[in-house]
C-alpha positions in Angstrom: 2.5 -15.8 -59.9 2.9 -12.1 -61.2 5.6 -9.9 -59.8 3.8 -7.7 -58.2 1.8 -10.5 -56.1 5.4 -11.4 -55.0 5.6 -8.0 -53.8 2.7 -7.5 -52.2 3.4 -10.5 -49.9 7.5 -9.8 -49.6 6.0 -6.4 -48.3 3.4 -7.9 -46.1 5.5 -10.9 -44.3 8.1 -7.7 -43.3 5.5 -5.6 -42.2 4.0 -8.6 -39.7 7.6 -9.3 -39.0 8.1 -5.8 -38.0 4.9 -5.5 -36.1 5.8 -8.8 -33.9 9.4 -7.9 -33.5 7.8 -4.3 -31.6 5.6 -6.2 -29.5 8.1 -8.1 -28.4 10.7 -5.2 -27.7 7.6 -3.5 -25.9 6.7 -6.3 -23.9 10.7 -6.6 -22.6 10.5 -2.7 -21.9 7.0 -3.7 -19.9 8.9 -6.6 -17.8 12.1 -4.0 -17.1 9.7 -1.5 -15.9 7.4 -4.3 -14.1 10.5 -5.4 -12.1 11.6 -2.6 -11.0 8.2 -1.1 -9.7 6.9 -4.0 -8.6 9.1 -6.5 -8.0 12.3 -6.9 -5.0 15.2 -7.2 -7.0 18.6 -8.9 -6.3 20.1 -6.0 -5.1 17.7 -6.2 -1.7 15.8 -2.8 -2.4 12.3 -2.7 0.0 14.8 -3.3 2.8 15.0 -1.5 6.2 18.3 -0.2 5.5 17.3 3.5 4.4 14.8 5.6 3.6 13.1 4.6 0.0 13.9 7.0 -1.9 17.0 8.9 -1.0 17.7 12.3 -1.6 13.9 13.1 -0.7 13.5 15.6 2.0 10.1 15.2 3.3 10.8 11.0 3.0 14.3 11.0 4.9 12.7 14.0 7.4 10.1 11.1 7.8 12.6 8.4 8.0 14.5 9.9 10.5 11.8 10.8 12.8 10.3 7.7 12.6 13.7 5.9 14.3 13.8 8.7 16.8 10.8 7.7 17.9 11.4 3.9 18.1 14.7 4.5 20.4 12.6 6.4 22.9 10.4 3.0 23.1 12.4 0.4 22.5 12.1 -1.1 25.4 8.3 -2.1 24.5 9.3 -3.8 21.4 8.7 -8.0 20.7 10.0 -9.2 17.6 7.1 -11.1 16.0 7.1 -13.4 12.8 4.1 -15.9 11.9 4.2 -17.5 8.3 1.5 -17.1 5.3 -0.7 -19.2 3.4 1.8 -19.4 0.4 4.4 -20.2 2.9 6.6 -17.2 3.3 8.1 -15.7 6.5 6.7 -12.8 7.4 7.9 -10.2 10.4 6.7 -7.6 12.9 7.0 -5.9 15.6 5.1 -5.4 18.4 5.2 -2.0 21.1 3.4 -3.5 23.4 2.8 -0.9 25.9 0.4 -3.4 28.0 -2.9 -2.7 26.2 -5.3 -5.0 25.0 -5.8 -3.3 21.8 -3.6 -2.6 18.9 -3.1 -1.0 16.0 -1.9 -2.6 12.6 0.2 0.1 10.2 0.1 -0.7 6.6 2.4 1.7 4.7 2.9 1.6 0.8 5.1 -0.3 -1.8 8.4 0.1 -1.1 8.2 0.7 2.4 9.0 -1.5 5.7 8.2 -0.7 9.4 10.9 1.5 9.7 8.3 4.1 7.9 5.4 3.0 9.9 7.3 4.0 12.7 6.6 7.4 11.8 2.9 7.5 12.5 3.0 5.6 15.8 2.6 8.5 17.9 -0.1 9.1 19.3 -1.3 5.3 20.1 0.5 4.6 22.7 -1.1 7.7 24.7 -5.0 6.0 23.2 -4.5 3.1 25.0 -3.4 1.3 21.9 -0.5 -0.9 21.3 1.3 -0.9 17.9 2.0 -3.7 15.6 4.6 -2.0 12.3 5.0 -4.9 9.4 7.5 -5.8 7.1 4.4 -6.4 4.1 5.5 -9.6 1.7 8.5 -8.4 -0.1 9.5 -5.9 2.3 11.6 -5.8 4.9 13.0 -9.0 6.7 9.8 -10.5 5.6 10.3 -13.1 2.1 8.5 -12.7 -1.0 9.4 -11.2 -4.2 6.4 -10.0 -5.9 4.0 -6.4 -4.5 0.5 -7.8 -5.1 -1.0 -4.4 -4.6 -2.6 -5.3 -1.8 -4.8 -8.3 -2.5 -2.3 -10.8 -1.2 -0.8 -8.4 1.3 -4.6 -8.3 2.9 -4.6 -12.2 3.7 -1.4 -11.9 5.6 -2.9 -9.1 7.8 -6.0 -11.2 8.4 -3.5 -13.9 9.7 -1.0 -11.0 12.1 -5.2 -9.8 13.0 -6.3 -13.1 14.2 -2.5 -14.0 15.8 -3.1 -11.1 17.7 -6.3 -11.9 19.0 -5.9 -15.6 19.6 -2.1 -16.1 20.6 -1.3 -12.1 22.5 -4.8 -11.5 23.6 -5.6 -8.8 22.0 -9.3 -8.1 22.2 -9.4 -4.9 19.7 -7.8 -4.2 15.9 -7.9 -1.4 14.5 -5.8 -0.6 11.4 -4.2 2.8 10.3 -3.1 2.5 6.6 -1.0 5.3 4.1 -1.6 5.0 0.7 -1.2 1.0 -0.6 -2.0 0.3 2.9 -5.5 1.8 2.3 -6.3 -0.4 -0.6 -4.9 -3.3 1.9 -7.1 -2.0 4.8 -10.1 -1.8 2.2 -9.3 -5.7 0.8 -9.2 -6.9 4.9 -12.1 -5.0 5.5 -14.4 -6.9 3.0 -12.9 -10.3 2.8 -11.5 -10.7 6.3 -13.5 -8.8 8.8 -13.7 -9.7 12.2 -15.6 -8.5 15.2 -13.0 -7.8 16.7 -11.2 -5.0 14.0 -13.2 -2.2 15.3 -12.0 0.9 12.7 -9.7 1.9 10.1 -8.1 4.9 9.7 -7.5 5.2 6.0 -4.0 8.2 5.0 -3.9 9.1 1.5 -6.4 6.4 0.0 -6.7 5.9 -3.7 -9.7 4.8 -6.4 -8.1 2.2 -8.0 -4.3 0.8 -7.6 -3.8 1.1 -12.1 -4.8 5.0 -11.4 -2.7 5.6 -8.8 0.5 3.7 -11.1 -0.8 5.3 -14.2 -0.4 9.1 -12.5 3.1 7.9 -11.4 3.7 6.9 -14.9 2.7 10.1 -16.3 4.4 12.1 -14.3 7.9 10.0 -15.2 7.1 11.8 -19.0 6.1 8.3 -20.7 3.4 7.3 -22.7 0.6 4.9 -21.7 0.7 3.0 -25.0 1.1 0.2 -25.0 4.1 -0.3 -22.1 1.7 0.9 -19.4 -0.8 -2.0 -20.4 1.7 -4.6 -20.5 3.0 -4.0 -17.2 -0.4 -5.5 -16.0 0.0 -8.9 -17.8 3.3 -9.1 -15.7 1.7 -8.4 -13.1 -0.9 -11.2 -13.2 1.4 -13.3 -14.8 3.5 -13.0 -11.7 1.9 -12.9 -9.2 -1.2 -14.9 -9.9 -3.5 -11.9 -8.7 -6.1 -9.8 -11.0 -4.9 -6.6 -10.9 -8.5 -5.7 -11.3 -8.8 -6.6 -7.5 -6.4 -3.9 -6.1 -9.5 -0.7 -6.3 -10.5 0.3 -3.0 -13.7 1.5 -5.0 -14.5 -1.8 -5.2 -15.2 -2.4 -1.8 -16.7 0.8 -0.2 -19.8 -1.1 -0.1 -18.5 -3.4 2.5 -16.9 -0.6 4.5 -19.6 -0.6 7.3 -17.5 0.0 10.5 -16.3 3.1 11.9 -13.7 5.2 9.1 -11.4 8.2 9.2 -10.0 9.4 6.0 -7.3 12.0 5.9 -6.3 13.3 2.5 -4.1 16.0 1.2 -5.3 19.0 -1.1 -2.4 18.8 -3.2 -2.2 14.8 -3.4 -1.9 14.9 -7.2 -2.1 10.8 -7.3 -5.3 10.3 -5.4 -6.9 13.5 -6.9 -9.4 15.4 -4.3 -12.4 14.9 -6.6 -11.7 10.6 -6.6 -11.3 11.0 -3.1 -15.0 12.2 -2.2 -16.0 9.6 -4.6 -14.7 7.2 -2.0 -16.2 8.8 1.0 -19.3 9.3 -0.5 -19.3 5.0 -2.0 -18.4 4.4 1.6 -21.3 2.4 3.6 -19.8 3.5 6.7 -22.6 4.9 9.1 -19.8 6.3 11.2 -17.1 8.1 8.7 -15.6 11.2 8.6 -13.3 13.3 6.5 -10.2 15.6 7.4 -9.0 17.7 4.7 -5.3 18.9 5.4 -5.0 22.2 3.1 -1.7 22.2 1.3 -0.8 18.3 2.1 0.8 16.0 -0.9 0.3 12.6 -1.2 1.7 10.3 1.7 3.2 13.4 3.3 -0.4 14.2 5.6 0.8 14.2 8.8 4.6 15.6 7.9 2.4 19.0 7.1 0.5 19.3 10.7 1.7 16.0 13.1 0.1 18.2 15.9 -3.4 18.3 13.9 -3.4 14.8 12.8 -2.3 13.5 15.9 -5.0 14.7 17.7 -7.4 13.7 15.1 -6.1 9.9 15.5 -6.6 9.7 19.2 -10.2 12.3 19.1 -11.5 8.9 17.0 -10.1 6.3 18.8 -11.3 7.6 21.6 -14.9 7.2 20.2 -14.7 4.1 18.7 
């Protein structure tokens, strides 16, 4: 064999060698990042014991007001837990004011009822009782993995139909902020009963990858190839296509009555992707609040006196 065959292959074997030893160091940096977005780690974050992100003002003024609000009702609370199809505990709990209706609050990743608490307000003066969740993962509830939703939306069919058949609860309704949305959107075509009568949908986005991807962006890294890899982790995992967490997906199914709220300055669930989802949504009866100024999640902290009354004008029509 001439020397400069020898070469050429010396050359190529460390060149593949190279090129497998990055894919592997990027796929480890895609798991690191994968488990710490998406996945409750040892150290017991997703739990109720602060706010989710400390050290952010409009999150802890949120925090705060949200417990504020559950001492002054306290008395109405019932400490709920049923179990899920994959066998984990999950937890609640219940204001029940004496209604026969109530309202399910889904908030986002990293959150537990302790946020939900926050937009509880105004139900209790609708007629409607409220049911906050600790989602799979979160909370006092088990689990390990965020699912983006899709399993997330089988475990609020099941607190949906315990409600109805064990409490009596003849109307649902469900009020969801940002991940919650994409769960509301999932129940909404899979699980529908006829007895979730509307949605109120805070902060929804297109698709759960976009909504991670401007979150990503915005944290100065690249999308290649990390970005990509995180999504085999995930349904690795988790055993769920992340291709199933788009709200986009299912605006064809959304025929019951809708209220979407969305911020002008959301700059994860951009305004023009937004009217995309109004406009896919089959919804005879939907409408649309824009709050002028309002970032992402953070709708109601700009005008609680607006989208309060908004809340209870639609419940009180449907």
């Amino acid at each position: 064999m001439p020397w400069w065959a020898i070469v050429l292959i010396v050359v190529g074997s460390l060149l593949i060698l190279g090129l497998l030893v990055s894919v592997v160091l990027t796929f480890i940096v895609a798991y690191i990042v994968y488990s710490k977005t998406l996945m409750r780690g040892k150290s017991g974050n997703w739990g109720r014991e602060h706010c989710s992100e400390p050290g952010c003002e409009a999150l802890e003024t949120m925090w705060v007001r949200g417990l504020e609000w559950s001492k002054s009702y306290k008395q109405y609370i019932k400490e709920l837990t049923i179990t899920s199809n994959d066998g984990l505990k999950l937890v609640a709990e219940w204001f029940d004011y004496g209604f026969d209706k109530t309202v399910i609050i889904l908030p986002g990743r990293r959150e537990t009822l302790i946020y939900s608490y926050y937009y509880a307000n105004p139900y209790k003066e609708a007629g409607v009782n409220v049911l906050v969740i600790d989602q799979r993962a979160h909370g006092l509830s088990e689990g390990k993995y965020s699912t983006g939703g899709i399993k997330e939306a089988e475990d609020v069919s099941l607190w949906m139909k315990y409600m109805h058949d064990e409490l009596g609860q003849k109307e649902i309704y469900i009020h969801g902020i940002c991940v919650g949305t994409c769960c509301t959107s999932i129940v909404v075509a899979k699980y529908k009963t006829d007895y979730l009568k509307a949605i109120i949908l805070d902060s929804m986005f297109i698709t759960y990858k976009e909504i991670y991807k401007n979150h990503y962006l915005e944290s100065g890294h690249k999308l290649f190839p990390v970005y990509y890899q995180i999504w085999m982790w995930f349904n690795f995992f988790t055993k769920c296509n992340i291709e199933d967490s788009r709200p986009d997906k299912y605006m064809d199914k959304m025929d019951l009555p809708v209220m979407f709220l969305w911020g002008t300055k959301d700059v994860y669930c951009l305004p023009e992707k937004s009217q995309i989802l109004y406009d896919l949504c089959a919804s005879k009866n939907k409408e649309i609040h824009w709050f002028e100024g309002a970032e992402h999640s953070r709708v109601r902290l700009f005008d609680e006196k607006r989208y309060d009354a908004l809340v209870k004008d639609f419940l009180s029509r449907n």
